[in-house]
Every structure is written in structure tokens, then in C-alpha cells.
PLY file of the C-alpha trace (Angstrom):
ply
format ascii 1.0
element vertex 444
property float x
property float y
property float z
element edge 443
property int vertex1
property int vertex2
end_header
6.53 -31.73 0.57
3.24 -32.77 0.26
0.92 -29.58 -0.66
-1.22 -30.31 2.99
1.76 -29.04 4.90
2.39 -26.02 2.52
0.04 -23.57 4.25
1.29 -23.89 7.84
4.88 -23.54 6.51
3.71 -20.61 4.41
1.98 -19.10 7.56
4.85 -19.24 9.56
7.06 -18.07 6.79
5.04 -15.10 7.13
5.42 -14.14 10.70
8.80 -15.44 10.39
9.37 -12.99 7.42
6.38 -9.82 7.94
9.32 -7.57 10.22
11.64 -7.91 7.41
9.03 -7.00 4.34
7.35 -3.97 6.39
10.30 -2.36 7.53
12.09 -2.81 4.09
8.82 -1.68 2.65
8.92 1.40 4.95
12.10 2.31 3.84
11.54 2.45 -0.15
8.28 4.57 1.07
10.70 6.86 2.97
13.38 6.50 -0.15
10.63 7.70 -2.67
7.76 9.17 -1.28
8.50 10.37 2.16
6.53 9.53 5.49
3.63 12.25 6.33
6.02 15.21 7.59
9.05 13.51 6.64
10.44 14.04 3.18
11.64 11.62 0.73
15.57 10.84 1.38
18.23 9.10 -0.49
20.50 6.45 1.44
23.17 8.00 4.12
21.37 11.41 4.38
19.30 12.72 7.33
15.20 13.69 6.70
13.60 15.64 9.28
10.01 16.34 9.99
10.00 20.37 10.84
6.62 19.89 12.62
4.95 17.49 15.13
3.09 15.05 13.29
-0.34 15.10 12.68
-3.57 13.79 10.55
-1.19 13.83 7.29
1.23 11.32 8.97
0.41 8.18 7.80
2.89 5.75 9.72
2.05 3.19 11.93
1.68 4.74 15.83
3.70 7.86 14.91
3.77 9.57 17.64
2.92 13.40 18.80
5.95 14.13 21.49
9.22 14.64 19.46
10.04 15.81 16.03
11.46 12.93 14.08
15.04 12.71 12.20
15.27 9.37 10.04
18.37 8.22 8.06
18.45 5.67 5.98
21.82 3.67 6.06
23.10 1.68 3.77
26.99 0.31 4.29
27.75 -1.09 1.29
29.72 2.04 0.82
31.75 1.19 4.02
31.71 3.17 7.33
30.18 6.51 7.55
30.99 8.92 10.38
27.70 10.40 12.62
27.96 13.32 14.41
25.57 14.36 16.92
26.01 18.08 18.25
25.51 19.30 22.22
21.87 19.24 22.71
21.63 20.74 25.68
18.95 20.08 28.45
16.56 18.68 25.56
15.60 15.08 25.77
16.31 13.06 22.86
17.35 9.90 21.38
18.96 8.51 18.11
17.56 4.61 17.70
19.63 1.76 15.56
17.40 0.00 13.64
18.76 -3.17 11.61
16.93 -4.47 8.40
14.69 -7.29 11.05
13.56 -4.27 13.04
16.18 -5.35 15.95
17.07 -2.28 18.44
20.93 -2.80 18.81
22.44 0.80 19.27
21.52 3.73 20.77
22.67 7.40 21.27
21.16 9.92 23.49
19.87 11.53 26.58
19.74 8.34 28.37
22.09 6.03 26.41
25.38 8.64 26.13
24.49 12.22 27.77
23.62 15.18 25.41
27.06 16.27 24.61
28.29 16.28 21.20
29.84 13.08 20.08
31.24 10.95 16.87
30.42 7.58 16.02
31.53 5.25 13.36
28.90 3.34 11.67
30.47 -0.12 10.14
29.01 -2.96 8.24
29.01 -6.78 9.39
32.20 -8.02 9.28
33.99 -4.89 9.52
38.08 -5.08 10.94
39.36 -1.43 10.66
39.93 0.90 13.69
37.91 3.71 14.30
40.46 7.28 15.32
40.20 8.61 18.53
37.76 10.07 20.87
34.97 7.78 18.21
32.34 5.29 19.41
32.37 2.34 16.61
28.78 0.99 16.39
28.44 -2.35 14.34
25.85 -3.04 12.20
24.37 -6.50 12.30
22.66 -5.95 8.60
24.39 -3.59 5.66
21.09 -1.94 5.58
19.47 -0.25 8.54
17.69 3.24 10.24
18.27 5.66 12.71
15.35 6.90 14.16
15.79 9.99 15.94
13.18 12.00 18.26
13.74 15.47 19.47
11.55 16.34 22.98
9.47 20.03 21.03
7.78 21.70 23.81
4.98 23.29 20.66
5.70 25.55 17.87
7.73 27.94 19.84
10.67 25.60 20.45
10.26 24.03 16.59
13.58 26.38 15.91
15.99 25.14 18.83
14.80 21.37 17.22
15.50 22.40 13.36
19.05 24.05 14.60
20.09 20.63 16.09
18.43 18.71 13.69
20.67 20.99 10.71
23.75 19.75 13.11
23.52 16.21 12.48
25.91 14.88 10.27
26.87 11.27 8.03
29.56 11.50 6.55
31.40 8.57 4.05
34.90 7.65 4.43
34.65 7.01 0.69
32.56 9.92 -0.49
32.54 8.81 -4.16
31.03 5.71 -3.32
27.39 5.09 -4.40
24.58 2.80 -2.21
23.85 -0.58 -3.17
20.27 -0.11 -1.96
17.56 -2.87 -2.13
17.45 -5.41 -4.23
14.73 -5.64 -6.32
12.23 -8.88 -6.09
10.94 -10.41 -9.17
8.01 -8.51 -10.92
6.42 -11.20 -12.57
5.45 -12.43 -9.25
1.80 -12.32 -8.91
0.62 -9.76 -6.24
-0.35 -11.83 -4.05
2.35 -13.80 -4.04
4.34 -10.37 -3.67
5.43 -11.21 0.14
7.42 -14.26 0.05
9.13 -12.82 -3.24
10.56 -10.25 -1.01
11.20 -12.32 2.01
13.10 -14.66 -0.69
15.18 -11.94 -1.81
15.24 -9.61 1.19
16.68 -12.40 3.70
19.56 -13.40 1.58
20.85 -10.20 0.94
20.28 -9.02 4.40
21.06 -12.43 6.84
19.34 -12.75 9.58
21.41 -13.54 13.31
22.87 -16.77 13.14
20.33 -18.74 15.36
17.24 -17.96 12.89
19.23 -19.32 10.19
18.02 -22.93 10.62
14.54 -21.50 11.29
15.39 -19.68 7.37
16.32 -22.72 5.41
13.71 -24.70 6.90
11.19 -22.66 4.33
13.23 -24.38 1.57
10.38 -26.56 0.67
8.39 -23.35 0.06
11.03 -21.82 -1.83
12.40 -19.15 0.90
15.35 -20.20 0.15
16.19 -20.57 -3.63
19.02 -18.22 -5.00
19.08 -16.41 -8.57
15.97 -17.26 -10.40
12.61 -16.58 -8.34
10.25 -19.66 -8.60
7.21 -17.66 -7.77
5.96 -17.15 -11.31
5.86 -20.44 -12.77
3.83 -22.38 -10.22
1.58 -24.36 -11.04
-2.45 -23.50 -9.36
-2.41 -26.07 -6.99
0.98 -24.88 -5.40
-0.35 -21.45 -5.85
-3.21 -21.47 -3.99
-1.65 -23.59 -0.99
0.70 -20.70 -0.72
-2.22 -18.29 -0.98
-4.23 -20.25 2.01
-1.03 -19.93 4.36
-0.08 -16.29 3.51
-4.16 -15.95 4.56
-3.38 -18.03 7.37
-0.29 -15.97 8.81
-2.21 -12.88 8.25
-4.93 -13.82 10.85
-2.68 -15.22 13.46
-0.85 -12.06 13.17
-3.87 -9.91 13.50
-5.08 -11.87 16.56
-1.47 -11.30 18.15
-1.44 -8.05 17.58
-4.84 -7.84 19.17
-4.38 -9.88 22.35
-0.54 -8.09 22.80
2.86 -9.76 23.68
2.51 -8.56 27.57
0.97 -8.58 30.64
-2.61 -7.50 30.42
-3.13 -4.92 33.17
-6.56 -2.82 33.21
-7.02 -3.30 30.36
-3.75 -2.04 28.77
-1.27 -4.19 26.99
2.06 -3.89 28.30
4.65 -3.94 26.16
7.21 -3.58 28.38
9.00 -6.20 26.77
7.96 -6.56 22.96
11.07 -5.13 21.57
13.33 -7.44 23.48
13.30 -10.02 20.58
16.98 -8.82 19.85
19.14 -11.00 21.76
22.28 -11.06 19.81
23.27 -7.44 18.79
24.31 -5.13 21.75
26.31 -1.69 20.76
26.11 1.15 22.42
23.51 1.91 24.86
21.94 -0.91 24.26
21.28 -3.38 27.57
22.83 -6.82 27.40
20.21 -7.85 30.53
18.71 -10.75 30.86
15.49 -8.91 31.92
14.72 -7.77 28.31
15.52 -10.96 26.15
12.75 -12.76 24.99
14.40 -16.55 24.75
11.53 -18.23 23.58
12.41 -18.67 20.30
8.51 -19.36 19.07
7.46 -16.53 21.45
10.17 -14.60 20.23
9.10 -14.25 16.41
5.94 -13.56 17.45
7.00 -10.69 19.26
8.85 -9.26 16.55
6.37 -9.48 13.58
3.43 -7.86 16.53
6.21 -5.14 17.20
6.36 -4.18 13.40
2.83 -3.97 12.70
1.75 -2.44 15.74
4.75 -0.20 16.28
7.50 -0.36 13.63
10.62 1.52 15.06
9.40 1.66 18.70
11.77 1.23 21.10
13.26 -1.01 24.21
11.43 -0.24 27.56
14.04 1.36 29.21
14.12 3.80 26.59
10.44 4.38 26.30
7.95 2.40 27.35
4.62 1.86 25.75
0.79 0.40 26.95
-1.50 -0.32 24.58
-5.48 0.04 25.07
-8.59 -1.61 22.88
-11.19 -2.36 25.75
-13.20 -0.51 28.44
-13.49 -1.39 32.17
-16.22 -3.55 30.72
-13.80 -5.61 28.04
-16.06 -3.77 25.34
-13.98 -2.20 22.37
-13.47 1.43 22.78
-15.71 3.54 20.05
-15.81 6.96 19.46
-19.87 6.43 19.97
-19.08 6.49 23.66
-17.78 9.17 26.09
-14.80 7.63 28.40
-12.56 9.56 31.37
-8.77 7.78 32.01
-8.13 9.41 35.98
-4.74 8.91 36.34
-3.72 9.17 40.22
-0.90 9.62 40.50
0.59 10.25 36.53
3.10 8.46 35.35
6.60 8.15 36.89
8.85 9.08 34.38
12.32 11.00 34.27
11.97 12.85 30.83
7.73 12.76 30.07
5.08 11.22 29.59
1.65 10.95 27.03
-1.21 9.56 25.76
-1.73 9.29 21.86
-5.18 8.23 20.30
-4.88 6.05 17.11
-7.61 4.82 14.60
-8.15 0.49 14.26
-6.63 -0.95 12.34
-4.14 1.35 10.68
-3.54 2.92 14.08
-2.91 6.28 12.01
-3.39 9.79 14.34
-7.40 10.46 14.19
-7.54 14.50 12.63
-10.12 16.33 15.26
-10.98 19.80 15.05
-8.42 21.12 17.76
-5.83 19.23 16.44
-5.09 17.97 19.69
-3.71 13.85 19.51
-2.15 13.72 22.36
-2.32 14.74 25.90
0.92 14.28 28.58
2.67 16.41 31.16
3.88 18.68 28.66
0.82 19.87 27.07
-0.72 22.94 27.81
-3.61 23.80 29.79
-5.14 20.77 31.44
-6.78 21.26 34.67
-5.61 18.85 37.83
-6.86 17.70 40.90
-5.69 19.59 44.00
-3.58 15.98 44.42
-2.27 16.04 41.19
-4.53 13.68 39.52
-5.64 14.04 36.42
-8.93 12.89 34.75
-8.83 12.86 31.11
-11.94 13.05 28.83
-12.25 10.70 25.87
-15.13 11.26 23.34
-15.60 11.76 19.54
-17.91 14.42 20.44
-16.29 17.87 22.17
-17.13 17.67 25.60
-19.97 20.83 27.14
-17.90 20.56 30.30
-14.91 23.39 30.63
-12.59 20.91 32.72
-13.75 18.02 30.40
-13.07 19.92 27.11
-9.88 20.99 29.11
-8.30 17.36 29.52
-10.20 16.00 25.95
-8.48 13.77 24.14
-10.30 13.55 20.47
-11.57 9.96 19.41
-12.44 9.14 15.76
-16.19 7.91 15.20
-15.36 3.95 14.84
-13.33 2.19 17.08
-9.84 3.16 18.75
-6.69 2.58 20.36
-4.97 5.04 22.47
-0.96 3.97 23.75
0.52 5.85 26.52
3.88 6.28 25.94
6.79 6.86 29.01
9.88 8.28 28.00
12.81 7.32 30.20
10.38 5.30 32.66
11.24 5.11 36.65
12.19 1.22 37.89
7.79 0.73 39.19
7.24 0.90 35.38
9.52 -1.66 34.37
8.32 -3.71 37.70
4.92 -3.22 37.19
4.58 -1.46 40.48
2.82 1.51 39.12
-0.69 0.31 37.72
-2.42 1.91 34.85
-6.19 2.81 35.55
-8.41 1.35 33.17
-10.50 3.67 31.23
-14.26 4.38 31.76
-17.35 4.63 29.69
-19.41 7.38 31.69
0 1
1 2
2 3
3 4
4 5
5 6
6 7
7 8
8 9
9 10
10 11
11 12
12 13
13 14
14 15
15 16
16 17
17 18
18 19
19 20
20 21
21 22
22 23
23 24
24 25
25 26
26 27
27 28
28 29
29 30
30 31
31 32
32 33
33 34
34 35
35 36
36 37
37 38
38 39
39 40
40 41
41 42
42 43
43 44
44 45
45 46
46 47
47 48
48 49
49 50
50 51
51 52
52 53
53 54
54 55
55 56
56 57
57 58
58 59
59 60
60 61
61 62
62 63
63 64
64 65
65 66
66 67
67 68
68 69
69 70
70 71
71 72
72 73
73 74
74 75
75 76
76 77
77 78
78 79
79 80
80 81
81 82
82 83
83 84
84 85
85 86
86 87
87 88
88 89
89 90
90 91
91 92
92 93
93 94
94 95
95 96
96 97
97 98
98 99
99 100
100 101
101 102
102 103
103 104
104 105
105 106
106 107
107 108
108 109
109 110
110 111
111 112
112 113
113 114
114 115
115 116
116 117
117 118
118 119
119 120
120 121
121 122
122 123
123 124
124 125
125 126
126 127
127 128
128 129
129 130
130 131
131 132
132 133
133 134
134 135
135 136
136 137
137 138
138 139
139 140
140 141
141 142
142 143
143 144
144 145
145 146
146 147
147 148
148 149
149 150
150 151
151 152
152 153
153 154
154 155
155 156
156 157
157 158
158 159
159 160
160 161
161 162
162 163
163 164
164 165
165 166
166 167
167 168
168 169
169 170
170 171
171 172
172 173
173 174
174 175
175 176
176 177
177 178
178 179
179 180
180 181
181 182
182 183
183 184
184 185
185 186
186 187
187 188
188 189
189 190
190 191
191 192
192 193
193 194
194 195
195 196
196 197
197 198
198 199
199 200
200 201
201 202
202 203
203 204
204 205
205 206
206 207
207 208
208 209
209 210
210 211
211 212
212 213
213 214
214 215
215 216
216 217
217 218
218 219
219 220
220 221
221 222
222 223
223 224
224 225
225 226
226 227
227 228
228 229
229 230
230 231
231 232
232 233
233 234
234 235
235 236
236 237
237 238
238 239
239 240
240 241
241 242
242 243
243 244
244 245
245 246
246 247
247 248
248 249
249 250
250 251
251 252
252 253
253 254
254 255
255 256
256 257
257 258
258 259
259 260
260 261
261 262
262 263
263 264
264 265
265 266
266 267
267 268
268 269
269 270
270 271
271 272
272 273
273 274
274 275
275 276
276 277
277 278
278 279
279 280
280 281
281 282
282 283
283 284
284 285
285 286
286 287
287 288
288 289
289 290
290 291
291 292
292 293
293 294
294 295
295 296
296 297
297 298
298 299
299 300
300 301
301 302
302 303
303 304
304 305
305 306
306 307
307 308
308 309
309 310
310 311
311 312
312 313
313 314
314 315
315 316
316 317
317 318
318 319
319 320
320 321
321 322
322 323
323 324
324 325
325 326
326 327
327 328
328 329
329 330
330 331
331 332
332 333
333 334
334 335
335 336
336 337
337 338
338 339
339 340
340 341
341 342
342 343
343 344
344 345
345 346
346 347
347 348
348 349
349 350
350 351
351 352
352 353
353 354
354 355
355 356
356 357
357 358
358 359
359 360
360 361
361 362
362 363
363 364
364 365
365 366
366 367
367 368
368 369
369 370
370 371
371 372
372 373
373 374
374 375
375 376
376 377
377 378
378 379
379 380
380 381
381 382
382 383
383 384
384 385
385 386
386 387
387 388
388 389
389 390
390 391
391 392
392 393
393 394
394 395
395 396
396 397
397 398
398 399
399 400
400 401
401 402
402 403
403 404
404 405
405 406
406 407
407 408
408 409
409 410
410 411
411 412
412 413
413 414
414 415
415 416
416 417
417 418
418 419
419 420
420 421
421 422
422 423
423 424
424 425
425 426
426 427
427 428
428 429
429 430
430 431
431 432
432 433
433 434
434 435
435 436
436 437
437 438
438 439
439 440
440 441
441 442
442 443
């Protein structure tokens, strides 16, 4: 291939390939360093973060409603046996993650009820038969996660969440057997040439769904593709900086994705109503096989899924939770902490389980510390003061508001710019239809 065409390959390599690389990224954080609140955890064992997160949690769009319980999974040690215990009247839900960030399971409040219940984890191509009274949930990659979020009402209820938390369970049918884990890409490879290294090595150990396999050996020429030996450190400078200009490339069409959102623009806010539909081949439990969240678009499609992982790895399907994103003002200006804002929403949104809105810094969209460590505000949270019709006018500033309602309903911005996302756990059908309109928010 001529070396003109090697950027735009490269730069679609790298949306192609960016889920894969940050979520398998994410996990070797999580394997040796831990996540903000969340310890460092080998393969097949629960971590839990005891606390809601806060300042300290650097993760993409963590949010500030449930306590988190991640596992790790990896199969090659065959199936593993979850067990989930009764969790009462609590909201929560356990969220199948496969190594290309596709949603394809899930257990929970909405999903399967909160009574206790056993499910057998298998790897692809598994044959065996699960025993009775057991839920057998297929795993499209060896490796994956289970994200699980526990509704905490504040510091009060943290020990009913640690006691359930304690109850979850993985256990091996062959507990002798040791992980496989990650394989590890090619050191030699320079830096910056880091990223298709581990899309190289990551995407043949971990095969994508059978219809992006074309899309995969089509980055042959770029040398996606090539088994055994990595051909990353011997290139010559000519190859090497073509690479370099479409890994530059990819990078900015990404950003401006991200940026402009893979929804609906509606006040303002980006729905993503349907940005995790990009899984349209793995449905297990609780999962919807509906044609109303598949994205079929294959183009459309990977865009999707590489905006979903930088902008909210691990978030889930719609009808789960469902999540708006905001940048601009009424005016289209970028929202700053330099500026006071209010967000009146009449009526709040329709939800069966609840309902928030977390502020994030640009671009890491981190939580922003503030001096009440307050990051969120939602129906659960203490104290705010509404309207005699149930509205409620929220107060967003960098600076603590003078007014007693105001400082009542503030939601803390950082000095620079921001992005809050309101998040809508178990959403009623005018979310999903788009009957139910978002306000924009307001620079007073």
C-alpha cells in the first residue's frame, strides 16, 4: 500500500480499535493499581468501593449514585459460578461487559428481580450444561467485567451495601486453575506507536463478533493483523511517521465525536439514548434483542462504540439507565465555571428507581472536588428546596451561591470548563421516546 493511504487506514484503525485498548487498559489499571475507591483485584475476584466516589476517583464519568462492585473475569479457567444474594427493596444492577465494551448480560433490579440467584459464567464456545435452578450467561470474549452498582441512600446505608456486596460470590469449577490474563504487547514498540501494538495483539487473542472481522483484516496492510512477531519496531521513518499522522488523525475525529455526541441534540443535551446499542450480536440475560436499540450502521456503529468508551466506559443500555450529556448554554457557549447557571427542571425526571445530575471536568470528565463535597444532585439527595409544583431549579456556579435556596440546590462547577450528565436509572417509556424534554441550562 502506497504510504498516502496509510494514515486514513491508521485513523480508522484507531476508532476501529480505541474501545478495545481503553477498556483492556482499564482493566490492568484495576488489576494493579485499583480505580479511585476501588482496590486493586486479581482476575475472578470481586473489588468493591466501600464509599461513594469522589475527587480521588479518577475514572472516566464515575458516577456519585451507587457504590460500585467490579470483577474482572477471565475464562480461560472455564466456567465460574456467580451468586448474587436477596437484595431486598434496593435498586441495583450487575452489567456484562465483554473485552469491545459490548453490554450483553445483565442481572438485577430490572433485568431478573432482587432475589438471590446463580449464574454460570462460560467462555465462547462453551457445550457443557449448567445444574439446575442456574442461569448460563455466555461470554462473547474469554476476557470481560461485571460492573455492579448498589442504589446508597449516604453514609448511613454504606453497611446494608458492604453486607450485600460481602455476599457476592465467583466461584471456579476448577479451583486450581490459574488466569491466562492479558497478553502482553511488544515493548520495544515505540510509545507512540504503543496503540496499534495492543490493538495487534489484543484483537487476536480476544476476536471480535464475526461481522467486524472483515472490517479487522482489512488493517492488514498496516500490520493489524500479523501473528507472532510484532512489526512495529523495525519500521523504517517513513512508515513510521505515516502511522504517526493517522493515529493523530483518529485522535481528532474521535475528540470531535465525542464532542458533537452520537444522539439527538435536545436543549442542548446530548442524548445518548442509544450510544451503547452498538452490540448487535450478543444477547444473554436481560439484555433486549429489540430492534429499537441496534445501531445497524456499521460506519455509524464504530463510531458509537469508540465515543461510548471515552466518554463513558462501562455505561450502560438506555433501558437500564439512561444518560444526557451537556457542554453548551442556552446560548451554544461552553459552560465555564466563570459563569453562574440555574437547570429548572419542571417536572423532574420520570424515572422508576432515580434520578441525578453529576458535574464532570473537560476533558478527563473526572468528578470536580468542591468544598461541600457535593457532585451530584438527584431525587435522593438531601435537602433541596422545591417549588410548590414540584419543580426544581438547580444552581450551577464555581463560586458558592449568597442565596439560601440557591446554595440549597448548588451543584459545584470547577473553574475551567464543564460537563454535567444527568443520569436516569430505570427510565419511564417518554424518556426513551423523547417525550419528556430536558430544559436547557441558563447563564443568569
Amino acid at each position: 500500500m502506497p504510504d498516502q493511504n496509510v494514515p486514513d487506514l491508521t485513523a480508522q484503525a484507531y476508532l476501529y480499535g480505541f474501545p478495545l485498548v481503553f477498556n483492556l487498559d482499564s482493566i490492568e489499571r484495576l488489576l494493579h493499581e485499583g480505580i479511585g475507591d476501588i482496590p486493586a483485584t486479581p482476575f475472578n475476584d470481586f473489588s468493591h468501593a466501600r464509599t461513594l466516589a469522589g475527587a480521588t476517583a479518577t475514572f472516566v464519568s464515575v458516577n456519585n449514585d451507587t457504590v460500585y462492585s467490579i470483577a474482572l473475569i477471565d475464562l480461560s479457567v472455564g466456567p465460574i459460578t456467580f451468586h448474587v444474594p436477596d437484595a431486598g427493596h434496593r435498586y441495583y444492577v450487575m452489567q456484562f461487559i465483554d473485552a469491545w465494551t459490548d453490554n450483553f448480560a445483565y442481572v438485577g433490579t430490572r433485568a431478573t428481580g432482587n432475589r438471590a440467584g446463580d449464574y454460570l459464567l462460560v467462555p465462547p464456545g462453551w457445550t457443557g450444561t449448567a445444574p439446575d435452578d442456574t442461569t448460563v450467561i455466555h461470554f462473547p470474549t474469554v476476557v470481560g467485567v461485571i460492573a455492579g452498582r448498589w442504589a446508597c441512600a449516604g453514609t448511613d446505608d454504606l453497611p446494608a451495601v458492604h453486607a450485600l456486596q460481602d455476599a457476592l460470590t465467583l466461584t471456579p469449577a476448577d479451583r486450581g486453575a490459574q488466569p491466562t490474563g492479558l497478553p502482553s504487547p511488544d515493548p520495544a514498540v515505540a510509545p507512540d506507536l504503543m496503540f496499534l501494538e495492543k490493538v495487534r495483539v489484543w484483537s487476536q487473542a480476544f476476536p471480535p463478533a464475526k461481522r467486524d472481522l472483515a472490517l479487522q483484516e482489512s488493517f492488514a496492510p498496516i500490520g493489524l493483523t500479523t501473528a507472532g512477531t510484532s512489526p512495529y519496531p523495525s519500521l523504517d521513518p517513513d512508515r513510521a511517521s505515516a502511522l504517526r499522522a493517522g493515529l493523530g488523525e483518529g485522535q481528532e475525529e474521535l475528540s470531535n465525536a465525542t464532542k458533537s455526541g452520537a444522539g439527538a441534540a435536545e436543549n442542548g443535551w446530548q442524548l445518548t439514548l442509544h450510544l451503547f446499542d452498538y452490540n448487535i450480536d450478543f444477547f444473554e440475560v436481560g439484555t433486549l434483542d429489540d430492534e429499537n436499540f441496534k445501531i445497524t450502521d456499521p460506519d455509524q456503529r464504530i463510531i458509537a462504540r469508540a465515543v461510548a468508551a471515552k466518554a463513558g466506559l462501562w455505561g450502560n443500555h438506555a433501558y437500564e439507565a439512561a444518560y444526557a450529556m451537556i457542554y453548551t448554554d442556552s446560548t451554544g457557549q461552553q459552560l465555564t465555571g466563570t459563569n453562574t447557571y440555574t437547570l429548572r427542571l419542571d417536572p423532574t425526571p420520570p424515572v422508576s428507581a432515580f434520578w441525578s445530575v453529576t458535574m464532570y471536568s473537560t476533558p478527563d470528565f473526572y468528578l470536580c472536588a468542591n468544598p461541600i463535597d457535593r457532585y451530584s444532585i438527584g431525587d435522593r439527595t438531601p435537602g433541596l428546596v422545591y417549588d410548590d409544583n414540584g419543580a426544581l431549579t438547580i444552581t450551577i456556579s464555581h463560586a458558592e451561591p449568597t442565596d439560601p435556596k440557591a446554595r440549597a440546590n448548588w451543584l459545584p462547577a470547577p473553574e475551567g470548563d464543564f460537563r454535567p450528565c444527568m443520569r436516569m436509572y430505570e427510565p419511564q417509556p417518554s424518556v426513551l421516546d423523547q417525550t419528556y424534554i430536558l430544559p436547557p441550562i441558563t447563564r443568569t
